[in-house]
PDBQT receptor file of N, H, CA, C and O in Angstrom, charges set to zero:
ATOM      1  N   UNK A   1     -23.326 136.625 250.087  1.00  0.00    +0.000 N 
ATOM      2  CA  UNK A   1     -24.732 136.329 250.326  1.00  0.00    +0.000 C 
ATOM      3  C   UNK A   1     -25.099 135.103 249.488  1.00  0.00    +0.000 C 
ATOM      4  O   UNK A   1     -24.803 135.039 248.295  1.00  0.00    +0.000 OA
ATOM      5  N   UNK A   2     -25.738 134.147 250.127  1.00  0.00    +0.000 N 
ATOM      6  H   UNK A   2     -25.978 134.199 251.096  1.00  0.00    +0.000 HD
ATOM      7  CA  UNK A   2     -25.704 132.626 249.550  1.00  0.00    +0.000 C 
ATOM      8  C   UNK A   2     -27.325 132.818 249.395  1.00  0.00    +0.000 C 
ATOM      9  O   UNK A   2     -27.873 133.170 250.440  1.00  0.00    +0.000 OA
ATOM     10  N   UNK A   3     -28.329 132.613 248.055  1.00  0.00    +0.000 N 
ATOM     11  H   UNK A   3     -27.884 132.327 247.207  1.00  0.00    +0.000 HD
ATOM     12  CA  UNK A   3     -29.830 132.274 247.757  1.00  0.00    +0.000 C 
ATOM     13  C   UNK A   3     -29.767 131.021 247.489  1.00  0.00    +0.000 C 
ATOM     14  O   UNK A   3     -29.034 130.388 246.728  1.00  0.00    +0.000 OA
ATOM     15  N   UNK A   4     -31.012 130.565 248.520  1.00  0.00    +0.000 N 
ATOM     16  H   UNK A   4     -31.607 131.079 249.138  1.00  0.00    +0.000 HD
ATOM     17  CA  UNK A   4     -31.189 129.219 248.213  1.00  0.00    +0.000 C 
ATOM     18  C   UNK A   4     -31.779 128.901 246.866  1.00  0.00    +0.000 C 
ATOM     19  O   UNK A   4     -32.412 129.646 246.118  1.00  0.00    +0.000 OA
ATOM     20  N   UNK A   5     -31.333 127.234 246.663  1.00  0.00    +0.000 N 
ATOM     21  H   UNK A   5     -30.819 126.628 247.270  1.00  0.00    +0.000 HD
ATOM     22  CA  UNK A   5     -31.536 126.898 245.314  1.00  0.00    +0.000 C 
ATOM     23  C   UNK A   5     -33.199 127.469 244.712  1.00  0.00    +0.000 C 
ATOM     24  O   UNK A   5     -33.459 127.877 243.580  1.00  0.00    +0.000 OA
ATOM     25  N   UNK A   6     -34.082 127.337 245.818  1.00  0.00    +0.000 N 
ATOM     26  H   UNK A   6     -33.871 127.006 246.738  1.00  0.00    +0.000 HD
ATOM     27  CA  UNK A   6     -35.506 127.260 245.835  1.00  0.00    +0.000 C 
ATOM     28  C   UNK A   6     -35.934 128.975 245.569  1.00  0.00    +0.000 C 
ATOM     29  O   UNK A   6     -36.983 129.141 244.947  1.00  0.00    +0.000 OA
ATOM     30  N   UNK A   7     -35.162 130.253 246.016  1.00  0.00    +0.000 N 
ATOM     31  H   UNK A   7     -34.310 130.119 246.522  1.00  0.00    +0.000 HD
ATOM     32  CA  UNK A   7     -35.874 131.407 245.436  1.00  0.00    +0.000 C 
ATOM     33  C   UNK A   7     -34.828 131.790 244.040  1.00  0.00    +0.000 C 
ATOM     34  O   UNK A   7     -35.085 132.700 243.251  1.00  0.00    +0.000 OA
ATOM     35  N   UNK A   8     -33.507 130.802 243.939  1.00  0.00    +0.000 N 
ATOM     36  H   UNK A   8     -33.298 130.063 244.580  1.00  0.00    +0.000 HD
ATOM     37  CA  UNK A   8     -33.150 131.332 242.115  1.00  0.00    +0.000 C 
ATOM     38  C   UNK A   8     -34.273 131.791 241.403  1.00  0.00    +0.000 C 
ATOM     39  O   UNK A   8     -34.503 132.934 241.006  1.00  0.00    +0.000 OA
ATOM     40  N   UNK A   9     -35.211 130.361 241.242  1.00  0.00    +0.000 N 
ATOM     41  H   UNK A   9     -35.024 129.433 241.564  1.00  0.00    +0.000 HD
ATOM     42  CA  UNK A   9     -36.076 131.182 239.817  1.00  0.00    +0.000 C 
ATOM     43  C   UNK A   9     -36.815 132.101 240.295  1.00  0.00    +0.000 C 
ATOM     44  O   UNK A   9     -37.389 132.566 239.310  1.00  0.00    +0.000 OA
ATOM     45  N   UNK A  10     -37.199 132.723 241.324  1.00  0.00    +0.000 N 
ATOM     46  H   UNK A  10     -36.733 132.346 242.124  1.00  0.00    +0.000 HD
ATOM     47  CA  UNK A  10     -38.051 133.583 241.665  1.00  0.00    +0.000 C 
ATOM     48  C   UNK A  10     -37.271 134.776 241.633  1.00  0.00    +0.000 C 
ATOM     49  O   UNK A  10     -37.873 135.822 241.389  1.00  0.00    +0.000 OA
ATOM     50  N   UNK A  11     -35.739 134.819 241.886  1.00  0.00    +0.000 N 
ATOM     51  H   UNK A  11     -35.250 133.969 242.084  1.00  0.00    +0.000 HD
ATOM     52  CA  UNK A  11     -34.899 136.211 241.493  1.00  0.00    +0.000 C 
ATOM     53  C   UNK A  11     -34.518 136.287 240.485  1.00  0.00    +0.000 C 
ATOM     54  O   UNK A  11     -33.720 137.185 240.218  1.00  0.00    +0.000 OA
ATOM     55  N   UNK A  12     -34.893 135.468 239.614  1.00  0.00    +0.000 N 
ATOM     56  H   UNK A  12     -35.542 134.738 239.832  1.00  0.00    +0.000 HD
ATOM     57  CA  UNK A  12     -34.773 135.602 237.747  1.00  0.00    +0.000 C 
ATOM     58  C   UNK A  12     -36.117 136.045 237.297  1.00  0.00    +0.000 C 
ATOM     59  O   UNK A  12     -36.407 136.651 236.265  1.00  0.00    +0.000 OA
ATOM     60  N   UNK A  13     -36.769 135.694 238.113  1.00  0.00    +0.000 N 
ATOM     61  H   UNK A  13     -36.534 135.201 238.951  1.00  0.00    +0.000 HD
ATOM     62  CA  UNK A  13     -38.497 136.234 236.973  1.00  0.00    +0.000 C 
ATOM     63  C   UNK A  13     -38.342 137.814 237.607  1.00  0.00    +0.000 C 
ATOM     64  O   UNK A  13     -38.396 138.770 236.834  1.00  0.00    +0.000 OA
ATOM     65  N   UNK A  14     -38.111 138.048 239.317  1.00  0.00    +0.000 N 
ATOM     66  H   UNK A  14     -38.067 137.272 239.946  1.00  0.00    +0.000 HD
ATOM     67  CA  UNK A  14     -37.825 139.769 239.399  1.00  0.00    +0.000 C 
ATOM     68  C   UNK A  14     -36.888 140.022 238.495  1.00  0.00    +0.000 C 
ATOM     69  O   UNK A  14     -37.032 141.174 238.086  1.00  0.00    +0.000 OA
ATOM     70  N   UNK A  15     -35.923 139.434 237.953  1.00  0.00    +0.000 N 
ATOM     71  H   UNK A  15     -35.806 138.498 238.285  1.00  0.00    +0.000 HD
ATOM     72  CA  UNK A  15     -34.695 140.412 236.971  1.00  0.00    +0.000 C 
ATOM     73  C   UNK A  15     -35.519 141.018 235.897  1.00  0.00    +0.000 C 
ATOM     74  O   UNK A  15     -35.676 142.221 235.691  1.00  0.00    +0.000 OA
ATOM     75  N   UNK A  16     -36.147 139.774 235.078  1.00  0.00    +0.000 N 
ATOM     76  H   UNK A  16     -36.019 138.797 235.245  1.00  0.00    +0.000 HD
ATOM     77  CA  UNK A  16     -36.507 140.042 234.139  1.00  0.00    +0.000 C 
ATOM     78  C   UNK A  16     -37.741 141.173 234.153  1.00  0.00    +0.000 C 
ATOM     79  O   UNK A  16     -37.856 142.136 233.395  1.00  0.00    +0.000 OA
ATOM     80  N   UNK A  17     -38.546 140.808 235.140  1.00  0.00    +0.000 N 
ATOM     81  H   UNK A  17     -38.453 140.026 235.757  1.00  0.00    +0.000 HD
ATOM     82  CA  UNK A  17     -39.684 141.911 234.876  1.00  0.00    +0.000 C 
ATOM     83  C   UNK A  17     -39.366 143.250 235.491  1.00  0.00    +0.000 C 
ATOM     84  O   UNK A  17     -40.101 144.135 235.052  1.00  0.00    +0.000 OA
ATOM     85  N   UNK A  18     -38.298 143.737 236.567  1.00  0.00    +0.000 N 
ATOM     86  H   UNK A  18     -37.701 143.019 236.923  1.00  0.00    +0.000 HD
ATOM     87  CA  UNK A  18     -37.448 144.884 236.349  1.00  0.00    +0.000 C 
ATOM     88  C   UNK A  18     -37.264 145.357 234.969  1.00  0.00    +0.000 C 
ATOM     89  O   UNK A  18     -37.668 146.393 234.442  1.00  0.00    +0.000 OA
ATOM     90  N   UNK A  19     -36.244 143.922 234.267  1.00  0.00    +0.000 N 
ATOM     91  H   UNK A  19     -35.916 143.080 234.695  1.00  0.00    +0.000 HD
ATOM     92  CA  UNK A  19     -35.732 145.046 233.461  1.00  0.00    +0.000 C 
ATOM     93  C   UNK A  19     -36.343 145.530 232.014  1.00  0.00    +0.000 C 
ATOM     94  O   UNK A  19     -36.069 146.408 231.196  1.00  0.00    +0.000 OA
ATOM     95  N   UNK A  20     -37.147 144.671 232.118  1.00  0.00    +0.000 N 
ATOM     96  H   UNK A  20     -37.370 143.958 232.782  1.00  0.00    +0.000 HD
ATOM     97  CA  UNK A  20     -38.034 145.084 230.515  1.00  0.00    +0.000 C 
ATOM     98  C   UNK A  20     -39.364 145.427 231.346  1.00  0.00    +0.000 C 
ATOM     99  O   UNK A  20     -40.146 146.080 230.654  1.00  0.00    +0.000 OA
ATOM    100  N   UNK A  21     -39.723 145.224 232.338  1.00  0.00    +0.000 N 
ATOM    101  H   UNK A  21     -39.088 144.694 232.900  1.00  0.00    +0.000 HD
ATOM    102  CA  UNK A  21     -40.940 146.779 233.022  1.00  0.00    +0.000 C 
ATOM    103  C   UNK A  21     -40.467 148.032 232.623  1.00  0.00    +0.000 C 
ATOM    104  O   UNK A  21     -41.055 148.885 231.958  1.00  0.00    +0.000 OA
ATOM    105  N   UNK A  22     -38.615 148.067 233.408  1.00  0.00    +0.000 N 
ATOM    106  H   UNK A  22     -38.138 147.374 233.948  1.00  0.00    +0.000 HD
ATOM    107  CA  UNK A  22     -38.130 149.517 233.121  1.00  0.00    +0.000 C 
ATOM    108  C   UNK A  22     -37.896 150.030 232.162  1.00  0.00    +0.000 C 
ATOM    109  O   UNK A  22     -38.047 151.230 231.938  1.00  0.00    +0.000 OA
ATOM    110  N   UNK A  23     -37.439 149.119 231.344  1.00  0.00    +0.000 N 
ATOM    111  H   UNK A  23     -37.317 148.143 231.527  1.00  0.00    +0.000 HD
ATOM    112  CA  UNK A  23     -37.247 149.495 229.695  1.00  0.00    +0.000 C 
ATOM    113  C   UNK A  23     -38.120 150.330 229.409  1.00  0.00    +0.000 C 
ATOM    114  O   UNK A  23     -38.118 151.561 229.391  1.00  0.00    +0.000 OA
ATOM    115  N   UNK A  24     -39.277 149.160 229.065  1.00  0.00    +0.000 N 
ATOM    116  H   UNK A  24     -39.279 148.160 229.079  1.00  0.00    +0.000 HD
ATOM    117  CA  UNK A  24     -40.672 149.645 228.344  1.00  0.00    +0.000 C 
ATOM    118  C   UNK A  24     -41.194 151.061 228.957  1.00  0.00    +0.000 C 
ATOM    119  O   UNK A  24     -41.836 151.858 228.272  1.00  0.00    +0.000 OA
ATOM    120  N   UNK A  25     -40.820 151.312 230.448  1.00  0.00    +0.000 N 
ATOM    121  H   UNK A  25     -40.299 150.666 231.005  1.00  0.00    +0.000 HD
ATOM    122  CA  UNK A  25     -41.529 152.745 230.829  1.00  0.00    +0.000 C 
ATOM    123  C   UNK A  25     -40.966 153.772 229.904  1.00  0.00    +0.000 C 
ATOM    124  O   UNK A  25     -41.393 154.528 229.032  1.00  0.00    +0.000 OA
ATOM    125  N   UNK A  26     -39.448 153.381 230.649  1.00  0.00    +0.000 N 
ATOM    126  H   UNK A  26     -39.101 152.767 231.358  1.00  0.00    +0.000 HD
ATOM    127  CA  UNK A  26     -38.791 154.697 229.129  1.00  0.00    +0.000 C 
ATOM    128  C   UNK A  26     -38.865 154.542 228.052  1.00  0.00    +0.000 C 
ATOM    129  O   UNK A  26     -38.800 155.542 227.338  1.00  0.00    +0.000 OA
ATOM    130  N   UNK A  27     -39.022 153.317 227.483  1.00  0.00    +0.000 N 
ATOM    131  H   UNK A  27     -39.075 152.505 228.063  1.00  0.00    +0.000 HD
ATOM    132  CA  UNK A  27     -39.562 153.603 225.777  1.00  0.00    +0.000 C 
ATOM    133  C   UNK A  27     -41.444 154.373 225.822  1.00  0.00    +0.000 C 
ATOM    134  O   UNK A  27     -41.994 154.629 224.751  1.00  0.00    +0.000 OA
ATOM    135  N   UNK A  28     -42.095 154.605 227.032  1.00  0.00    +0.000 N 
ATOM    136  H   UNK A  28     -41.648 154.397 227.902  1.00  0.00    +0.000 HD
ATOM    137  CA  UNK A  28     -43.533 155.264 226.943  1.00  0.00    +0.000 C 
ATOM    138  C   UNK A  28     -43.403 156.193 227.264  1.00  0.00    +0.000 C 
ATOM    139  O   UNK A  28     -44.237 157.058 226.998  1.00  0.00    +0.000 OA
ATOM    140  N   UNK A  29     -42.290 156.459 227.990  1.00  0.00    +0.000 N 
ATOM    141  H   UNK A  29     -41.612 155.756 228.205  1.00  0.00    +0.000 HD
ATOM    142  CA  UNK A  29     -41.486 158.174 228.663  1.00  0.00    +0.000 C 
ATOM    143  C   UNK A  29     -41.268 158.700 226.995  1.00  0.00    +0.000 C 
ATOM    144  O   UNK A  29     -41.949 159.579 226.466  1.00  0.00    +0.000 OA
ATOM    145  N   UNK A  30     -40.301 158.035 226.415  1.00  0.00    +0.000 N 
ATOM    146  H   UNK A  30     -39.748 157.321 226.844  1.00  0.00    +0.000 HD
ATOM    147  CA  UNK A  30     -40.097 158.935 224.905  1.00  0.00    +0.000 C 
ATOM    148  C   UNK A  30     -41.177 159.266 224.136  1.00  0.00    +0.000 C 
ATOM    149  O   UNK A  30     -41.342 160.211 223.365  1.00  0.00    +0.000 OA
ATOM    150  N   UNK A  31     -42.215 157.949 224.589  1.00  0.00    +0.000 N 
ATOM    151  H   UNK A  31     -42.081 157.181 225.215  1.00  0.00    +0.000 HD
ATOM    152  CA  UNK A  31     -43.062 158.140 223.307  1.00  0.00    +0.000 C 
ATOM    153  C   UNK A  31     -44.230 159.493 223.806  1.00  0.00    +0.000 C 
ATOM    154  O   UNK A  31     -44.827 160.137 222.943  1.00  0.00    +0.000 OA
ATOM    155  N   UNK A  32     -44.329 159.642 224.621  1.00  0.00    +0.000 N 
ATOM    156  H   UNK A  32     -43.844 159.120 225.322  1.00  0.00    +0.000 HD
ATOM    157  CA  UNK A  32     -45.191 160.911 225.281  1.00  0.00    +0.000 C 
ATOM    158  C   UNK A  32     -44.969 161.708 225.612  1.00  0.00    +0.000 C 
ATOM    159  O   UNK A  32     -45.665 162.328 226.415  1.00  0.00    +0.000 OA
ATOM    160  N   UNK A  33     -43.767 162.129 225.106  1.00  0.00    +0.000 N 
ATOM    161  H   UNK A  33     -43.201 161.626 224.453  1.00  0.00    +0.000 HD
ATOM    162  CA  UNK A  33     -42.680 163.440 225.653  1.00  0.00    +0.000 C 
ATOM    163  C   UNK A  33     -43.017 164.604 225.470  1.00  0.00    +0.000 C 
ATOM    164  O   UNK A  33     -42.837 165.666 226.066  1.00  0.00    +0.000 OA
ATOM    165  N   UNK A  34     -43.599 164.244 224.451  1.00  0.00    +0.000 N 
ATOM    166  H   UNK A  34     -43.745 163.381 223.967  1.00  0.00    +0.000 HD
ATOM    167  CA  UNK A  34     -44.154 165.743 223.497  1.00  0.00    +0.000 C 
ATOM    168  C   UNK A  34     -45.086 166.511 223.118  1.00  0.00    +0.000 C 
ATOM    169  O   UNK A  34     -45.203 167.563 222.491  1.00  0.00    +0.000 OA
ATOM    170  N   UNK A  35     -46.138 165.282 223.963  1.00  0.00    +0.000 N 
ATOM    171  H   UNK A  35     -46.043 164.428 224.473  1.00  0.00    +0.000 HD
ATOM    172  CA  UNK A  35     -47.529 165.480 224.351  1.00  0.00    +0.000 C 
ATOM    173  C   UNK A  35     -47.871 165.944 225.671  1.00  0.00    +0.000 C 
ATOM    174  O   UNK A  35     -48.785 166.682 226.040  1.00  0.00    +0.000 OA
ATOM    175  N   UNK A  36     -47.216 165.529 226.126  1.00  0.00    +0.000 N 
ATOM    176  H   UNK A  36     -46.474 164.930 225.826  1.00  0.00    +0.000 HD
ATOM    177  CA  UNK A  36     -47.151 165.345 228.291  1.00  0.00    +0.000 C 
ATOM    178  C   UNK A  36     -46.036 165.306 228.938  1.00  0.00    +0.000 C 
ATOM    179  O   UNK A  36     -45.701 164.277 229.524  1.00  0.00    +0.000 OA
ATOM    180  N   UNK A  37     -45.364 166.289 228.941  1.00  0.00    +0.000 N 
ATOM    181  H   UNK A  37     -45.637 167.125 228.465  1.00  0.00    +0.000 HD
ATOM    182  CA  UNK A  37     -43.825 166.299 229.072  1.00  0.00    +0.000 C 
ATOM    183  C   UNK A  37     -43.508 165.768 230.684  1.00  0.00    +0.000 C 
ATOM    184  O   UNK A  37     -42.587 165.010 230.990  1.00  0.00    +0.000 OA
ATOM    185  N   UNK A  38     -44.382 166.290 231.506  1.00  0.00    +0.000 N 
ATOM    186  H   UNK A  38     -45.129 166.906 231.257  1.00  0.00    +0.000 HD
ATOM    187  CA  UNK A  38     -44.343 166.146 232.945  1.00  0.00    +0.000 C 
ATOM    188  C   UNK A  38     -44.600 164.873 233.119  1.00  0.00    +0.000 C 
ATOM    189  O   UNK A  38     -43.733 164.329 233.804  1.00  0.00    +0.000 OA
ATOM    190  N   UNK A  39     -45.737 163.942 232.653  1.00  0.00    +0.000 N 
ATOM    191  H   UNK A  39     -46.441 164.384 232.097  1.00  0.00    +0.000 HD
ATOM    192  CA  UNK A  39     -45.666 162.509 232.748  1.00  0.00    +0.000 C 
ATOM    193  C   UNK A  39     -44.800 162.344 232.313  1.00  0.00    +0.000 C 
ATOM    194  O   UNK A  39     -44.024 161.955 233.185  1.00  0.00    +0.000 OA
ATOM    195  N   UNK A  40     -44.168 162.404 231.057  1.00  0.00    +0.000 N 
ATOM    196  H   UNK A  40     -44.798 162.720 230.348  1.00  0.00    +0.000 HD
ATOM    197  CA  UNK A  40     -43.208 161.373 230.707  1.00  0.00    +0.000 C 
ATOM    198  C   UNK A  40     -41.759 161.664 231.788  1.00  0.00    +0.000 C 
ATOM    199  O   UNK A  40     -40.870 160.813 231.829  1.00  0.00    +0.000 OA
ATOM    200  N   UNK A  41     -41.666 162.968 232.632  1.00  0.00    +0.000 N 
ATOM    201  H   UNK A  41     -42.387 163.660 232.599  1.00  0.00    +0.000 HD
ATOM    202  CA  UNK A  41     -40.508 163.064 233.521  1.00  0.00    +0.000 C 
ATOM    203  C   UNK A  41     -40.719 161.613 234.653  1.00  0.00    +0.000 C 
ATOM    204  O   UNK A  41     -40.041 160.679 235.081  1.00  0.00    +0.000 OA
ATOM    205  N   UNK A  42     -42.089 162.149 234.772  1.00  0.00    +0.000 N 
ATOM    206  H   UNK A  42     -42.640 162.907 234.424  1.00  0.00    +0.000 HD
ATOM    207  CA  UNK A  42     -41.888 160.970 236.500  1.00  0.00    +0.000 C 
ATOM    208  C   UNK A  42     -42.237 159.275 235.424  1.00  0.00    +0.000 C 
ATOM    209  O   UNK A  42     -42.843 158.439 236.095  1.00  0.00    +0.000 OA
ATOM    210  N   UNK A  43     -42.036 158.998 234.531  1.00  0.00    +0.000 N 
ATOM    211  H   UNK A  43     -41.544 159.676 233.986  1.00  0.00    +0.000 HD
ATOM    212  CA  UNK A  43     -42.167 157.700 233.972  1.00  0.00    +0.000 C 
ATOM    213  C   UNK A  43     -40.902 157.212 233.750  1.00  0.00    +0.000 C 
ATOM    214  O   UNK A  43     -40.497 156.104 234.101  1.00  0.00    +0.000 OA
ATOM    215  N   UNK A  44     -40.306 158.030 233.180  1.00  0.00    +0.000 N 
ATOM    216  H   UNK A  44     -40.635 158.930 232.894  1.00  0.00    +0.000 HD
ATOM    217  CA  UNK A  44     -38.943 157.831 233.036  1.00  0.00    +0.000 C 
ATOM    218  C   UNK A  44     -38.187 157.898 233.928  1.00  0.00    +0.000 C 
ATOM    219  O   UNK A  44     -37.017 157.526 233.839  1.00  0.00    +0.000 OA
ATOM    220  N   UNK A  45     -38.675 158.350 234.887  1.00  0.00    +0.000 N 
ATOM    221  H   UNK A  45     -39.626 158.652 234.959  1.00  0.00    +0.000 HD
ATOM    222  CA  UNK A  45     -37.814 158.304 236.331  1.00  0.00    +0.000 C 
ATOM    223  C   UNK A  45     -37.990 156.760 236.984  1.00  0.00    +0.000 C 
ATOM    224  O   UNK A  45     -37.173 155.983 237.481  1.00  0.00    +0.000 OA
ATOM    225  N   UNK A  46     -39.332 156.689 236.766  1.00  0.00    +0.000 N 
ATOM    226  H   UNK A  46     -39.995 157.319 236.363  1.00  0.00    +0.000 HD
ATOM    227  CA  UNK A  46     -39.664 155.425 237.443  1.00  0.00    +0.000 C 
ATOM    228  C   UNK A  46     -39.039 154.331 236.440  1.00  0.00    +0.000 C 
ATOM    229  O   UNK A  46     -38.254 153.592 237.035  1.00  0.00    +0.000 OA
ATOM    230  N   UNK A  47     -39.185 154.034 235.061  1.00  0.00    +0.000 N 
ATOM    231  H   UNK A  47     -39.822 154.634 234.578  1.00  0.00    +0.000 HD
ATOM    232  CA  UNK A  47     -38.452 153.522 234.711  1.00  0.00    +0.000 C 
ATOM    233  C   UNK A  47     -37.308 153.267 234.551  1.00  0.00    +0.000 C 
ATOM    234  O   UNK A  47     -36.925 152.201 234.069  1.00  0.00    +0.000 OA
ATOM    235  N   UNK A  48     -36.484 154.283 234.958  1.00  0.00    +0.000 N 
ATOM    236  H   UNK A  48     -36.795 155.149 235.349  1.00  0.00    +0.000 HD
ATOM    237  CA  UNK A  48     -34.764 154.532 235.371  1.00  0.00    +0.000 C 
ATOM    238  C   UNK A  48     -34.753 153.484 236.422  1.00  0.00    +0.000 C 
ATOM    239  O   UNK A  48     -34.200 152.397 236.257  1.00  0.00    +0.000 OA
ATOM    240  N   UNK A  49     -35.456 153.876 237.648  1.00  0.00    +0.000 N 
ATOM    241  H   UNK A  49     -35.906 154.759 237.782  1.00  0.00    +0.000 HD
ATOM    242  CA  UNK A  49     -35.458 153.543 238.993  1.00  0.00    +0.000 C 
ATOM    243  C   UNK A  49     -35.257 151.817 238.989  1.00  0.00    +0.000 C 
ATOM    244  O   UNK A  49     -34.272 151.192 239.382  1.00  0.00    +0.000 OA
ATOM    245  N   UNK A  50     -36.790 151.172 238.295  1.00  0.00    +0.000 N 
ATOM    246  H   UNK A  50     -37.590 151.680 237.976  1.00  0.00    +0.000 HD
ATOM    247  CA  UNK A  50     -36.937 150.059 238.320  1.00  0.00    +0.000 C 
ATOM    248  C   UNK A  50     -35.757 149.165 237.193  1.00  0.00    +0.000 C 
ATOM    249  O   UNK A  50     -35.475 147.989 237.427  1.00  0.00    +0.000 OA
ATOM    250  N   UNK A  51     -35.297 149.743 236.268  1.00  0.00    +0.000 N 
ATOM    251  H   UNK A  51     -35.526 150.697 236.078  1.00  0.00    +0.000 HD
ATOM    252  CA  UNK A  51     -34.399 148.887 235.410  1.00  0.00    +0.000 C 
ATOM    253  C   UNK A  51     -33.155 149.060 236.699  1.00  0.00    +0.000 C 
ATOM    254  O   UNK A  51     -32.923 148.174 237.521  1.00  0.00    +0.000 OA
ATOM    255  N   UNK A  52     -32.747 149.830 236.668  1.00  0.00    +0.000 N 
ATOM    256  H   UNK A  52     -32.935 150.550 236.000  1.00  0.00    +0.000 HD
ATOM    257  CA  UNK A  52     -31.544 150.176 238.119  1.00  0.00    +0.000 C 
ATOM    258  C   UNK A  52     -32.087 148.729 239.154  1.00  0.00    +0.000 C 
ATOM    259  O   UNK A  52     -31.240 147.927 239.546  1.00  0.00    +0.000 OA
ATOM    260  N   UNK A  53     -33.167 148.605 239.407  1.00  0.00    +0.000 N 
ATOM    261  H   UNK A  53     -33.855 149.257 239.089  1.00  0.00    +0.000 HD
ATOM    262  CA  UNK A  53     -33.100 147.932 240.379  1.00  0.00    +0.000 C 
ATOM    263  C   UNK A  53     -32.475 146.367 239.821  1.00  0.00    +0.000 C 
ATOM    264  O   UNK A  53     -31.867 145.463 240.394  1.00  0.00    +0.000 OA
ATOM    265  N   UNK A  54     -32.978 146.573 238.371  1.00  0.00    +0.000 N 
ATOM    266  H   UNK A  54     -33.472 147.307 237.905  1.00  0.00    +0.000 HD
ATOM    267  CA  UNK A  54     -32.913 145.123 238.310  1.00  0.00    +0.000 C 
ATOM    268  C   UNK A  54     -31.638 144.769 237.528  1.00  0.00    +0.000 C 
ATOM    269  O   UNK A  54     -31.528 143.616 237.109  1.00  0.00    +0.000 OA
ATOM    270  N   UNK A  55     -30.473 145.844 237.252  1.00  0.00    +0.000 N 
ATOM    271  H   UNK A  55     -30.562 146.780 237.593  1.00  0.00    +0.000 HD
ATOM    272  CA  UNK A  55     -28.985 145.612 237.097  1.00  0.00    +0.000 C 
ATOM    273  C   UNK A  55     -28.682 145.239 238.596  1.00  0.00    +0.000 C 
ATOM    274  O   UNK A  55     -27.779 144.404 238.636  1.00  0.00    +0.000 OA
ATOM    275  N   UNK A  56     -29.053 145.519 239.588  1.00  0.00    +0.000 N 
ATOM    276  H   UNK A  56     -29.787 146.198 239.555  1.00  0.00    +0.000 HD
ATOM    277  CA  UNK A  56     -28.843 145.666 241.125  1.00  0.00    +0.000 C 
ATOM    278  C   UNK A  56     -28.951 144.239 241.259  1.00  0.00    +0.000 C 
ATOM    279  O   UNK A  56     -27.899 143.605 241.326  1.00  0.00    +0.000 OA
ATOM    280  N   UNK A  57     -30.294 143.493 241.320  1.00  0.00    +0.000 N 
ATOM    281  H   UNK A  57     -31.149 144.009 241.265  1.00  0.00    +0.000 HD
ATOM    282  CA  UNK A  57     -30.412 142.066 240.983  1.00  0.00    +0.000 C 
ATOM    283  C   UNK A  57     -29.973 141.395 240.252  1.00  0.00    +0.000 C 
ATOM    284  O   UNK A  57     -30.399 140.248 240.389  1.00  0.00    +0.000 OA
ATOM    285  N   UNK A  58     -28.983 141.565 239.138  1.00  0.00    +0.000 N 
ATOM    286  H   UNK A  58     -28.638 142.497 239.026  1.00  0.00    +0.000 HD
ATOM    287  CA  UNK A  58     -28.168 141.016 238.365  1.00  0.00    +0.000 C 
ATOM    288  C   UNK A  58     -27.005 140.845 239.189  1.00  0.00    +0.000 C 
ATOM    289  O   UNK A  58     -26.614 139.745 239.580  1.00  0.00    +0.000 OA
ATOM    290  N   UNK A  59     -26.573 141.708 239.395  1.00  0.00    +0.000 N 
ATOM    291  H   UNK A  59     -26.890 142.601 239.077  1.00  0.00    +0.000 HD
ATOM    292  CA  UNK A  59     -25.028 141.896 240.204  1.00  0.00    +0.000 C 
ATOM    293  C   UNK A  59     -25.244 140.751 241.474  1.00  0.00    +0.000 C 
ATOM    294  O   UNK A  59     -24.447 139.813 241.452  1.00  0.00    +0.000 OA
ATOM    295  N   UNK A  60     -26.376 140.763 242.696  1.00  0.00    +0.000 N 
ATOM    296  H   UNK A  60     -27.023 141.525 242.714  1.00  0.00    +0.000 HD
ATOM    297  CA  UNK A  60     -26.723 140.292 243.481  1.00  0.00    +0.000 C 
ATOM    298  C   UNK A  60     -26.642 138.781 243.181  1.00  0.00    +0.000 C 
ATOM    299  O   UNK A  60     -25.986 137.985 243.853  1.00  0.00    +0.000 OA
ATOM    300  N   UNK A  61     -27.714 138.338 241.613  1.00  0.00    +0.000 N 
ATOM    301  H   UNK A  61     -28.247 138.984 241.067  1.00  0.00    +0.000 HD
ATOM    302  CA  UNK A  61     -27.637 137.090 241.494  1.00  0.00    +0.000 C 
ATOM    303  C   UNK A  61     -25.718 136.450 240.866  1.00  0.00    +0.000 C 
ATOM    304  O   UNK A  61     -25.317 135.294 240.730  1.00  0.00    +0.000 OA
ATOM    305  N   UNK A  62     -25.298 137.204 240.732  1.00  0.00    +0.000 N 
ATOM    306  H   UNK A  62     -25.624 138.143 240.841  1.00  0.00    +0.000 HD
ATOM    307  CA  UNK A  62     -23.655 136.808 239.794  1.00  0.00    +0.000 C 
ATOM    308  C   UNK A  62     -22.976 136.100 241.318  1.00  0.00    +0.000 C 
ATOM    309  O   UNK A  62     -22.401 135.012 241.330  1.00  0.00    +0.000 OA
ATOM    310  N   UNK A  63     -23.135 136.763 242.255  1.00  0.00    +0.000 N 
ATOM    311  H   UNK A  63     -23.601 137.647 242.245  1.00  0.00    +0.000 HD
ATOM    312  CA  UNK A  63     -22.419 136.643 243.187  1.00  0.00    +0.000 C 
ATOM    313  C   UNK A  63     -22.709 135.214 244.244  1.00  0.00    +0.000 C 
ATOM    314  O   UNK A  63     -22.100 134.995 245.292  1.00  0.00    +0.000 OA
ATOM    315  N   UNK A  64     -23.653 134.466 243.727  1.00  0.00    +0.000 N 
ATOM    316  H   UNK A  64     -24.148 134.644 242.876  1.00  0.00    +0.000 HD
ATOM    317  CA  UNK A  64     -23.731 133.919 244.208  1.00  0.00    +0.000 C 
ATOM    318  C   UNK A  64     -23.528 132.206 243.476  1.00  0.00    +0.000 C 
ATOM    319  O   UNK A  64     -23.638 131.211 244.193  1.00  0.00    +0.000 OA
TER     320      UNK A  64
């Protein structure tokens, strides 16, 4: 799969805000664990989800 020169930086600003969006959820998943256990399940899920996406976009951008 060949990205044109013109959306590179636009699949580097999604990497990045994947992967420190997802980060940061699960670092707010830990930090509320113990207060709100059930939020912090579906936060940390979602933050799983979205960092995942954006190793996914890593791999995607290597290959090209």
């Amino acid at each position: 799969m060949k990205i044109k020169p013109s959306h590179e930086g636009k699949l580097d600003v999604a990497i990045w805000v994947c992967l420190y969006g997802g980060l940061l959820s699960l670092v707010g998943a830990l930090a509320i664990s113990g207060v709100e256990a059930e939020i912090a399940w579906w936060l940390g899920g979602a933050g799983s989800l979205v960092t995942a996406v954006g190793v996914v976009l890593i791999y995607i951008r290597s290959k090209t």
